[in-house]
VMD Tcl script that draws the C-alpha trace (Angstrom):
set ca {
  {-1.46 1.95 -0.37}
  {-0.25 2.23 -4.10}
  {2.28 4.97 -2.71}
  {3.49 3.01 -0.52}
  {5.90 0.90 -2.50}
  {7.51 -1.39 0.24}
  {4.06 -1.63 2.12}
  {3.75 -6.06 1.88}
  {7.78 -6.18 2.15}
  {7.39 -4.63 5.54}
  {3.62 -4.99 6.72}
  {2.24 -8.22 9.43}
  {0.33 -10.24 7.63}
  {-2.30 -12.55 8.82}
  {-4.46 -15.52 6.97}
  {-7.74 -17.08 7.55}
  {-9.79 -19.07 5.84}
  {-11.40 -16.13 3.82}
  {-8.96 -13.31 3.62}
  {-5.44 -12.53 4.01}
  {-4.59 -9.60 5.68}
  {-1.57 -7.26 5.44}
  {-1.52 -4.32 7.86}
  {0.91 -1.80 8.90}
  {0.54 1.16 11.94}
  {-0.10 4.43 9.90}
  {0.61 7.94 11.48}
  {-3.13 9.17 10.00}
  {-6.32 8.60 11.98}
  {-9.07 5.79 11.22}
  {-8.58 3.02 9.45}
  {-7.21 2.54 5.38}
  {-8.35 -0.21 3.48}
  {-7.59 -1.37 0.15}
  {-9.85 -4.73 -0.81}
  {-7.76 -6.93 -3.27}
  {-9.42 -10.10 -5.71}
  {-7.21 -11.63 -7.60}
  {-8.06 -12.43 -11.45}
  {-7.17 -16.36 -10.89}
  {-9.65 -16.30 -8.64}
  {-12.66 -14.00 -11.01}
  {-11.76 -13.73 -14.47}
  {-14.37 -11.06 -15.21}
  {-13.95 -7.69 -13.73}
  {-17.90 -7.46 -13.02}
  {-17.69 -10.24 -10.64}
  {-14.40 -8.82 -9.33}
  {-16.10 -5.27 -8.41}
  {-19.00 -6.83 -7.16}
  {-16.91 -9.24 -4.42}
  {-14.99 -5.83 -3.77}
  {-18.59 -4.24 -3.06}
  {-19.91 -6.68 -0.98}
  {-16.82 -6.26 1.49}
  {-16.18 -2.51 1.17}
  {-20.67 -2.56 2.69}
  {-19.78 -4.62 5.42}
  {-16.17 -2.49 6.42}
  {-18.78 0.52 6.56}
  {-20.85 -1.14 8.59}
  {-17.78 -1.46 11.13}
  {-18.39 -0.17 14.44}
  {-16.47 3.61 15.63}
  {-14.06 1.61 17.88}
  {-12.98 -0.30 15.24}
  {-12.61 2.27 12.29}
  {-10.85 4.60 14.57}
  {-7.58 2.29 14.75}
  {-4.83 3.38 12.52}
  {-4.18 0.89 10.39}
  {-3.43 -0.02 6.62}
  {-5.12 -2.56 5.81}
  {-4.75 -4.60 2.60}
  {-7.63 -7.39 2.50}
  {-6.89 -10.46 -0.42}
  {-9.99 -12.23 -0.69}
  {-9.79 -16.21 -1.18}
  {-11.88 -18.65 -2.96}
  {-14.26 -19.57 -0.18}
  {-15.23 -15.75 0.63}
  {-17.18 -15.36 -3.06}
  {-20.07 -17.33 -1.36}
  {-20.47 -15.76 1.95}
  {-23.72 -13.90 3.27}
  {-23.37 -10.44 4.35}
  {-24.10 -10.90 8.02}
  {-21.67 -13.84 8.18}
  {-18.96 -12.15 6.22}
  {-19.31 -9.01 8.28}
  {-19.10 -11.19 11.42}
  {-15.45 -12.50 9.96}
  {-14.44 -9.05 9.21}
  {-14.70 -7.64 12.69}
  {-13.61 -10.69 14.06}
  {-10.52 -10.69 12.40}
  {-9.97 -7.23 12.92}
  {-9.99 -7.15 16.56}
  {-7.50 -10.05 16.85}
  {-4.90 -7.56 14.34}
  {-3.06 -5.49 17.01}
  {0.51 -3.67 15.81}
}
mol new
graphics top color blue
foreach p $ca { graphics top sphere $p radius 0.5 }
foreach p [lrange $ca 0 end-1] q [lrange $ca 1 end] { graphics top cylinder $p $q radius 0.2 }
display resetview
């Protein structure tokens, strides 16, 4: 996504009460996604990484049908995401992305 300079002038975007999401149609197969945490929210790049971890586990654990769209997908986390389980935070994940359609 860093190549694409005009990617959240021109992208859908879409907020819950865990993540934003910016997406745009891509021309490539599967799905492309960047996982964002802002430093107001973690001030310490450990904790950052490790929130970016914890989401990047569950997107693998995505089923086919859902890594095979072609999207670019920009994920911001918010405030109330740093506590999530795994299991519950995967269950928002693929919730969210089967309600994204471009």
């Amino acid at each position: 996504l860093r190549s694409k300079k005009d990617f959240f002038k021109t992208c859908k975007k879409k907020h819950s009460q865990f993540f934003s999401f910016f997406y745009k149609k891509n021309n490539q197969e599967g799905l492309k996604v960047s996982v964002i945490v802002p430093k107001k929210l973690l001030n310490l790049a450990t904790k950052r990484i490790e929130v970016k971890r914890k989401v990047n586990n569950c997107l693998g654990k995505l089923s086919l049908e859902q890594k095979n769209k072609n999207i670019d997908l920009a994920l911001v986390v918010n405030k109330k995401m740093i506590d999530l389980e795994q299991n519950r935070l995967l269950k928002i994940i693929e919730s969210s992305l089967i309600e994204i359609t471009v």
